[in-house]
N, C-alpha and C positions, 0 to 999 in steps of 0.2 A: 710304505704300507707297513703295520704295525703287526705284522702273518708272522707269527710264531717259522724260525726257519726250519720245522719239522714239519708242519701243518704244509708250506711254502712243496719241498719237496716231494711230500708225497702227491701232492695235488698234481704236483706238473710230471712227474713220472705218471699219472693216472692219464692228463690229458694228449701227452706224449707216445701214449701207448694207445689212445683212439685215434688221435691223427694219422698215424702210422698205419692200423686198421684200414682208415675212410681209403687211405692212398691203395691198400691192395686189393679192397674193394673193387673203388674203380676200375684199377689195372685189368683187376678181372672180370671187368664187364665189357670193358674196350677190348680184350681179348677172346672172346663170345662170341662177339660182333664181326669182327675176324674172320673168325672161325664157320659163322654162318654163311658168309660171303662165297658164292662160285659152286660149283656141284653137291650135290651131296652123295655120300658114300658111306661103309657103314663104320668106318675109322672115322669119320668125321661125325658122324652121330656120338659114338662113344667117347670121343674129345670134347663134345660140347657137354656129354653127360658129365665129365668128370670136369669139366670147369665149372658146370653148373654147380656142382656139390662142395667145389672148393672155395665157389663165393658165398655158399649160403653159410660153411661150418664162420668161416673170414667177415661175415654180416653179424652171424651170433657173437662171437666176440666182439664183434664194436657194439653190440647191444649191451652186452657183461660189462664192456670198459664205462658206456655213457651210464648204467646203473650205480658202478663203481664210486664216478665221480662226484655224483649226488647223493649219495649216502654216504660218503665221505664229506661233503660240504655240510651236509644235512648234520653229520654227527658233531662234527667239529667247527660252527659257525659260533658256539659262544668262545674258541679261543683265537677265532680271526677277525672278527666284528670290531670295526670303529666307526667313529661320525667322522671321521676327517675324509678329506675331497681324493684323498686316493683308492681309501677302502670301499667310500661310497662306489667311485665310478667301477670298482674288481666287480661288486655285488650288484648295481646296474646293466654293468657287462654277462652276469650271470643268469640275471634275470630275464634280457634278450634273447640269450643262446638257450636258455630252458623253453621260451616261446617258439624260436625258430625248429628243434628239435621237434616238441609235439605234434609240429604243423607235417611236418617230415615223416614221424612217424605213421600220423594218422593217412598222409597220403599213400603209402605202405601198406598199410591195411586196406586202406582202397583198391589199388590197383592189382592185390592178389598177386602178387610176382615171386611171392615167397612161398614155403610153404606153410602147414598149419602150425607146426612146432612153431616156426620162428613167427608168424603171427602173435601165437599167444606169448612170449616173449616181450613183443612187439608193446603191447598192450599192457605187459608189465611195466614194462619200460616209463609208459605214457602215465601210469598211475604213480610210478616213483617220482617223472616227473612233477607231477601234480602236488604231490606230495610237499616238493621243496616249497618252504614259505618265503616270500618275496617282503614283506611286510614285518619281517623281524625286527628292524629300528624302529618303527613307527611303536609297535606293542612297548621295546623298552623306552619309549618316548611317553608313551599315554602311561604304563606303570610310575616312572618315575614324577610323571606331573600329578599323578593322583596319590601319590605316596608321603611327596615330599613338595614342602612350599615353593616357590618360582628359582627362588634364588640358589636353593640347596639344589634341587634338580639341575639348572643351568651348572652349577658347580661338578655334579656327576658327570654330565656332557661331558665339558670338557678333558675330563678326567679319563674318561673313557676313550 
């Protein structure tokens, strides 16, 4: 793939640093659950209180990270962009994981599990998503056929 090796690194230190987020996430949801488990007490109240606040601040940062990502991809997609079959399938790949996200998100706002801060967050998030255009070959596909005769176009393709 044709990814500038700056563009490359900071990308995967961006999603390197969500994944890692998703992981303490859950940790600390499975740990809640736990913690619910068997009598209650008022040291067990206060344990779930402080797990609860430590998933939520540990939730907004993987909201920061997945914002991160996309507007990072968003800013710098004209210096990682190619037609060839490896770049296509990175930005395919991308295109999925921005689907699957929103769906995520919006279930999140559904279920009210958060609170409102990290709702509207949430929602920022889903707009950044939306944001990202998925259709960016196609436009320099339709510019470059309307610009330039069949052959000179196909000539940029592959040049690009």
């Amino acid at each position: 793939m044709n990814i500038p090796v700056d563009v490359r690194y900071k990308l995967q230190s961006l999603v390197d640093r969500h994944s890692s987020l998703q992981n303490e996430v859950d940790e600390q949801n499975e740990y809640i659950v736990t913690i619910q488990k068997g009598r209650s007490t008022r040291q067990k109240k206060k344990d779930i209180q402080e797990a609860i606040h430590y998933r939520d601040v540990k939730f907004l940062e993987m909201c920061k990270a997945i914002r991160a990502v996309f507007l990072y991809l968003n800013r710098n997609k004209k210096f990682a962009f190619g037609f060839n079959n490896k770049s296509s399938s990175f930005w395919n790949t991308c295109v999925k994981r921005k689907k699957l996200l929103i769906l995520q998100c919006k279930n999140i706002i559904d279920k009210n599990k958060y609170n409102e801060e990290i709702r509207k967050y949430v929602a920022l998030t889903i707009k950044t998503l939306e944001k990202y255009d998925e259709n960016y070959g196609l436009k320099i596909g339709l510019v470059l056929n309307r610009l330039f005769c069949r052959d000179i176009s196909w000539t940029i393709y592959q040049y690009i």
